[in-house]
C-alpha positions in Angstrom: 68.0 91.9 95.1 66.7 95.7 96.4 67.6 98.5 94.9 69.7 99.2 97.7 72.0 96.3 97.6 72.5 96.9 94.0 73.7 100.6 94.6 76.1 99.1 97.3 77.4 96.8 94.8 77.9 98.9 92.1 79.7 101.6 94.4 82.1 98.8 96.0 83.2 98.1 92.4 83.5 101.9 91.4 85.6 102.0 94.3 87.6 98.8 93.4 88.4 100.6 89.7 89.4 104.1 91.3 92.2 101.7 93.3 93.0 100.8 90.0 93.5 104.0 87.8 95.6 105.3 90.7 97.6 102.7 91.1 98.0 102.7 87.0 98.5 106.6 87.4 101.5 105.9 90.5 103.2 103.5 88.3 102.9 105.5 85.4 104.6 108.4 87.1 107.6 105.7 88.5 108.1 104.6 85.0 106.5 101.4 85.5 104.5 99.6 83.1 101.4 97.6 84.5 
């Protein structure tokens, strides 16, 4: 694997967690419980 594929990896799943604190933070605010 280059270096560069790795990096592209690791930012995909970065981005794939973000989704998933502000998803946690939107239901959060609704008063739903995830």
């Amino acid at each position: 694997m280059s270096y560069k594929n790795i990096c592209d990896f690791c930012s995909e799943e970065i981005n794939i967690l973000d989704k998933y604190v502000e998803i946690g933070k939107l239901e959060k605010e609704k008063g739903f419980s995830a």
